[in-house]
C-alpha positions in Angstrom: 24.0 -10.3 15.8 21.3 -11.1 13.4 21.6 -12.2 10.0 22.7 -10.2 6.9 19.3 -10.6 4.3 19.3 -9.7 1.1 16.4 -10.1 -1.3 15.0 -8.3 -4.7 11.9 -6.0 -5.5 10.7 -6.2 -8.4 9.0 -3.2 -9.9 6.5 -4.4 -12.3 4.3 -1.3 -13.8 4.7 2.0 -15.6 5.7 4.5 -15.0 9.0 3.2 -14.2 9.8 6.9 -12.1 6.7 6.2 -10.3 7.2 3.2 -8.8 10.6 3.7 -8.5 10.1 6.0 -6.0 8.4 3.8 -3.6 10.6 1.2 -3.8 14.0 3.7 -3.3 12.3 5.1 0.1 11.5 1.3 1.1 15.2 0.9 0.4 16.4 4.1 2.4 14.1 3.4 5.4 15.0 -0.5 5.9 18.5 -0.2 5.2 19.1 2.5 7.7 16.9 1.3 10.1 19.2 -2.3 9.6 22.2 -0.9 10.0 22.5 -2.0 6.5 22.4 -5.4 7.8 19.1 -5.9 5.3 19.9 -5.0 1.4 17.3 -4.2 -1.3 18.2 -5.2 -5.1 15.9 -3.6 -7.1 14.6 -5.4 -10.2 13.1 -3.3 -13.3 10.4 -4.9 -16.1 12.9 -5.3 -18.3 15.4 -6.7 -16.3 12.9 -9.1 -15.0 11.9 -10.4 -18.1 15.2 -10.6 -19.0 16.3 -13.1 -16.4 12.9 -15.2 -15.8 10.7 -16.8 -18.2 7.4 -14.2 -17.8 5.2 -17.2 -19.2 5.8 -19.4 -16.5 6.4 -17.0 -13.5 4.7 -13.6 -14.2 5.6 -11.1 -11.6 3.3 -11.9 -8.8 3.9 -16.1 -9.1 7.5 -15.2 -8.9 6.6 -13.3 -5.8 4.6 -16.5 -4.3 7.2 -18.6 -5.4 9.8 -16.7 -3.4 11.6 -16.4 -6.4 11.9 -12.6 -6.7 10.8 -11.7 -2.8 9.0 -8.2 -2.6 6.7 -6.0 -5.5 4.3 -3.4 -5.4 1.1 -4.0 -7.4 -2.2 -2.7 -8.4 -4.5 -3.9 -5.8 -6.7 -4.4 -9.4 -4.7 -7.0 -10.9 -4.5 -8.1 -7.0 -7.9 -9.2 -7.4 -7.0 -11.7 -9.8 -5.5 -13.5 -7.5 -7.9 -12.5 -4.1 -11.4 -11.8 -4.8 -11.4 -9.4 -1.8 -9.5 -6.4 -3.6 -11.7 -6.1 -6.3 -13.8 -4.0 -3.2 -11.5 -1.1 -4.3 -12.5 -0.7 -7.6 -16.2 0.3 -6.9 -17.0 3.7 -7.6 -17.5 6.3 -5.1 -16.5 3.8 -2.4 -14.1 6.4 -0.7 -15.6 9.5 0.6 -12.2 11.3 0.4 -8.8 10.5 1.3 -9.6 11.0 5.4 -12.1 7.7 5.0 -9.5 6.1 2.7 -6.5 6.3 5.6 -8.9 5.5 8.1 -9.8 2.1 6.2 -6.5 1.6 4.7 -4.2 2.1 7.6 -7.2 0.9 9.9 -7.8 -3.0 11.1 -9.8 -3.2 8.0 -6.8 -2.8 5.8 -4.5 -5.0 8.2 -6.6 -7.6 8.1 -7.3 -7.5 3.9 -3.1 -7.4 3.7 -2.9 -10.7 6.3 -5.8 -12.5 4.8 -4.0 -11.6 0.9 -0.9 -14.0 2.5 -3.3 -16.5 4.0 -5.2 -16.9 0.4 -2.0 -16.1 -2.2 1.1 -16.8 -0.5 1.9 -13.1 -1.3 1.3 -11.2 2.0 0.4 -7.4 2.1 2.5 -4.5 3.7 0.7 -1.5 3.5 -1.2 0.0 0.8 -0.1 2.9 -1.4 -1.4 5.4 -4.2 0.8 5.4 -6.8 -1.3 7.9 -8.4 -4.5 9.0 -6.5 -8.0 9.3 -7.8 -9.1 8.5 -10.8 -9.4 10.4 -14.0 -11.1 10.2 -17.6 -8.7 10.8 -20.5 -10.2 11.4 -24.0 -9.4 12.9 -27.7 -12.6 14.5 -27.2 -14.3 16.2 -24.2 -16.7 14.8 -21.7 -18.1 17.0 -19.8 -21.6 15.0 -18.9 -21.8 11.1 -18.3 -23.7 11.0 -22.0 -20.8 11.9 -23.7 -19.1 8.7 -22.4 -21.8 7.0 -24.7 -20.4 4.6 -27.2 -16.6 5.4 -26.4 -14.0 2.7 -26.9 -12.3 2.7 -23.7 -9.4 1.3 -22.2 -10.2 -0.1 -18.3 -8.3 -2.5 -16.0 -9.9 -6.1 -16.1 -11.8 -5.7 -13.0 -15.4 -7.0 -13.2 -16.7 -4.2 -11.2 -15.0 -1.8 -13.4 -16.2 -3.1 -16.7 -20.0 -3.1 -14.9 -19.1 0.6 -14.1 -18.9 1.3 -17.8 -21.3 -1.1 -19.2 -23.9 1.5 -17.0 -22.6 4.0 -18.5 -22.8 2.9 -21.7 -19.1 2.8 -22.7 -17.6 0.4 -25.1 -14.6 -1.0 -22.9 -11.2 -3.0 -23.9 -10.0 -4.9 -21.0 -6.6 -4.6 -20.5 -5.7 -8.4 -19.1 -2.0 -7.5 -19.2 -2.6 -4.9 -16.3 -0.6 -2.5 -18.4 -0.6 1.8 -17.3 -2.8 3.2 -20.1 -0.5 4.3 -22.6 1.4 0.9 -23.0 -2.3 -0.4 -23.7 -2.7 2.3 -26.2 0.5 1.2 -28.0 0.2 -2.2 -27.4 -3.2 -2.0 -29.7 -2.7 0.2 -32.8 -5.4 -1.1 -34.5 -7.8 0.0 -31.5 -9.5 3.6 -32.3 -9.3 4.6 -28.5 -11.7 7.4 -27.5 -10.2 7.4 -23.9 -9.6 5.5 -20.5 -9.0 5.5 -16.6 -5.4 6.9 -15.6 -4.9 9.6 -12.6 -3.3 12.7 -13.1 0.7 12.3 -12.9 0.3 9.4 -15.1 -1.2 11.8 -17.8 1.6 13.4 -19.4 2.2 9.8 -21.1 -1.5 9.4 -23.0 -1.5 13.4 -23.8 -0.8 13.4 -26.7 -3.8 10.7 -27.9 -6.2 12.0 -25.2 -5.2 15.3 -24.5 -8.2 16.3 -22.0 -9.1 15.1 -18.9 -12.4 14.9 -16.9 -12.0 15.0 -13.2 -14.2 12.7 -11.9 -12.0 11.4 -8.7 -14.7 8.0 -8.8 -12.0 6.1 -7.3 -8.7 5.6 -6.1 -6.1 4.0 -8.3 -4.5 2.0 -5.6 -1.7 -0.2 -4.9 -0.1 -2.6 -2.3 3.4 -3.1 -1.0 3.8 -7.3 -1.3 6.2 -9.7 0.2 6.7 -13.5 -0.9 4.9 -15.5 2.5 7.6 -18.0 2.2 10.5 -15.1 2.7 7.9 -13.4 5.3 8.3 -17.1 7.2 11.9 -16.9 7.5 12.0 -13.7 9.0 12.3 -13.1 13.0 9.7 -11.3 14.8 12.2 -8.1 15.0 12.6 -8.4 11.3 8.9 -8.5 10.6 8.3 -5.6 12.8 11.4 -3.5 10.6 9.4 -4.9 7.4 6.0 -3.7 8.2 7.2 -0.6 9.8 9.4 0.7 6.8 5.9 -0.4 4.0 4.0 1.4 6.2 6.4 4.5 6.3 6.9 4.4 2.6 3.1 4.4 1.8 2.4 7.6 4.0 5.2 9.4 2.5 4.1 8.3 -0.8 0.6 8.9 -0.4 1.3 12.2 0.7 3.7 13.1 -2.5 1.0 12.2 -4.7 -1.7 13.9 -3.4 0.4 17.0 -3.5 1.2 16.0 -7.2 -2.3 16.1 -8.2 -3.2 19.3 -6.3 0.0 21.1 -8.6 -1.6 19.5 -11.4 -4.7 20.9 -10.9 -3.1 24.7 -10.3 -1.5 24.1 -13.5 -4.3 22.3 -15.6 -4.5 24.3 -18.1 -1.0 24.5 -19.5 -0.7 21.0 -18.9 -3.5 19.4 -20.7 -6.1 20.8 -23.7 -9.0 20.6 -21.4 -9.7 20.1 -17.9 -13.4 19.2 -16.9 -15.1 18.9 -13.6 -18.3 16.9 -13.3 -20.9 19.0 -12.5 -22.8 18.7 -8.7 -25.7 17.3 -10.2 -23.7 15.1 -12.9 -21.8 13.5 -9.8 -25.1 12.9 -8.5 -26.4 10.8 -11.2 -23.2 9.3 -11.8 -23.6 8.0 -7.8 -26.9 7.7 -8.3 -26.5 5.0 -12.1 -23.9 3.0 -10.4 -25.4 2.4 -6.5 -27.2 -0.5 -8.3 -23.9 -2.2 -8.5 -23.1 -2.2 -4.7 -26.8 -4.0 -4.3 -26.0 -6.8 -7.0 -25.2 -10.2 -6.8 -21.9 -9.6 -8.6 -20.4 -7.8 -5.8 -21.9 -10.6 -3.5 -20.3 -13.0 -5.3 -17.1 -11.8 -5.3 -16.1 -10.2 -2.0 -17.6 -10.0 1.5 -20.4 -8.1 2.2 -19.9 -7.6 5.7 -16.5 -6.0 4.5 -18.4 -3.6 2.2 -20.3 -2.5 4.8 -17.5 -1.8 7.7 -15.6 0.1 4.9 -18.8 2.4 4.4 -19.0 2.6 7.9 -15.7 4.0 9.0 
C-alpha cells in the first residue's frame, strides 16, 4: 500500500471565501479519490504569517522551498517569477471563454504549467478563474475610454498592464504587494483613488469607494493551482496522475461557478452596484484598436515568446 502524504496549501489572496473555495474542492476530490490516504492542511494569510517569517520566504519561495507544498496564485504576480505569464495580462487576448479553455486546458497551457516548474521550482496544475473577466471600478462613471483620462488607478504590477493604462492615459499605482483591490485601497489612505481592475464577485468589497462598474471584460483575471517541484519529485507516477487529475477537476468546477457568478451579477447589476456601464461597440473598438500597438512592441518581445503569442491567437 502506498504511503500516507500529508502536505499544506496555503491560500495567499483575498478574498479569503474565494479562494477558499478552490482549495476545499482540491481537498474533497484528492482525499476521496486517496482513500484518504493523501491529507490537505489548509493554511490562511494570517496563519501563514503567523508561523513563517514573510520577509524571508514570501508565499511563493515558501512554495519553491518546499516549505509550505501547494498555493494558488495570480498567474500576474506569477510573472514575477516566469516571464511567460505576463502573456495573460494583455488585453483582448481571449476571444471569450471557448478560446480561453481551449488554450488553457490545451497543450499550450500544459506546457506553460511544466515549463513554470522547469524555470521556478514551483510547477503548475491547472489554471483557474478566481473571478473571471475583468472590470473597471470607479467613484465616478466611465462610460467612454476618455473618461479614464487622468484617473489614479490601482493595477497589478504587470508591465503589460501598466502599458495598457499608460495608452489610455490613466495615472496607475502599482500594487507590488499583489494585494485584491480593496486591501490596496486600505493599504494607501493617503492615495485619492479614482478606481482600478477587480472582476465582478470581488466587487462588493471596493463598493463602497467605487460604487460603479464598467464592463469592459478586457481580460481575464486568472490564476494557477501550484505545487512545490521538490514535493512534485517525491511523488509516484500514480500520485502525480491523482494530483493533476483532482487541479484539473477543481479548476473546471471553479471556472464554471464563477462564470455563473458573474452572469447573476449581471441580472442583478443594478441593485448591486450604483452604475453598471457597458462599452459601447464602437468604444470596444477603439479600445482594441489603442492597445494592438502593444502586442507589436518590443516590450512584449522581450518578455515572453512570440511564437507563444501567436499559437494562443491561433487556437
Amino acid at each position: 500500500m502506498s504511503e500516507e502524504i500529508n502536505l499544506t496549501w496555503v491560500v495567499a489572496h483575498e478574498p479569503l471565501e474565494l479562494y477558499l473555495r478552490s482549495v476545499k474542492t482540491f481537498k474533497e476530490i484528492i482525499e476521496s479519490e486517496s482513500d484518504n490516504r493523501i491529507k490537505i492542511n489548509i493554511l490562511t494569510k494570517e496563519e501563514f504569517c503567523n508561523q513563517f517569517d514573510i520577509k524571508k520566504y514570501g508565499f511563493m519561495r515558501a512554495i519553491i522551498k518546499n516549505e509550505i507544498q501547494m498555493g494558488q496564485f495570480q498567474t500576474t504576480a506569477i510573472g514575477s517569477k516566469y516571464k511567460n505569464f505576463h502573456l495573460f495580462d494583455l488585453p483582448f487576448l481571449f476571444r471569450d471563454h471557448e478560446h480561453a479553455r481551449k488554450v488553457l486546458d490545451g497543450s499550450i497551457g500544459e506546457n506553460l504549467l511544466e515549463l513554470l516548474g522547469k524555470n521556478t521550482g514551483m510547477r503548475g496544475l491547472a489554471f483557474t478563474y478566481s473571478g473571471g473577466f475583468r472590470i473597471m471600478v470607479s467613484s465616478k462613471p466611465i462610460k467612454t475610454l476618455t473618461d479614464i483620462k487622468n484617473k489614479i488607478l490601482s493595477i497589478s504590477e504587470s508591465p503589460i498592464t501598466q502599458k495598457m493604462y499608460d495608452l489610455l492615459e490613466g495615472i496607475t499605482v502599482l500594487d507590488k504587494e499583489g494585494d485584491d483591490l480593496s486591501t490596496h485601497f486600505n493599504n494607501n489612505p493617503d492615495i485619492d483613488f479614482d478606481g482600478g481592475e477587480t472582476t465582478l464577485v470581488r466587487f462588493d468589497k471596493v463598493k463602497e469607494k467605487t460604487p460603479f462598474i464598467t464592463n469592459t471584460k478586457h481580460s481575464l483575471f486568472l490564476t494557477t493551482i501550484v505545487i512545490s517541484e521538490i514535493f512534485w519529485n517525491t511523488l509516484s507516477e500514480e500520485d502525480k496522475i491523482l494530483f493533476k487529475n483532482a487541479a484539473k477537476k477543481t479548476a473546471l468546477l471553479e471556472r464554471t461557478e464563477t462564470i455563473e457568478d458573474s452572469k447573476n451579477f449581471e441580472l442583478d447589476a443594478k441593485n448591486r452596484c450604483e452604475g453598471f456601464f457597458q462599452l459601447s461597440d464602437s468604444e470596444i473598438q477603439k479600445f482594441k484598436d489603442l492597445t494592438s500597438e502593444i502586442y507589436k512592441s518590443d516590450l512584449v518581445k522581450n518578455i515572453f515568446s512570440p511564437v507563444v503569442l501567436k499559437k494562443i491567437i491561433a487556437a
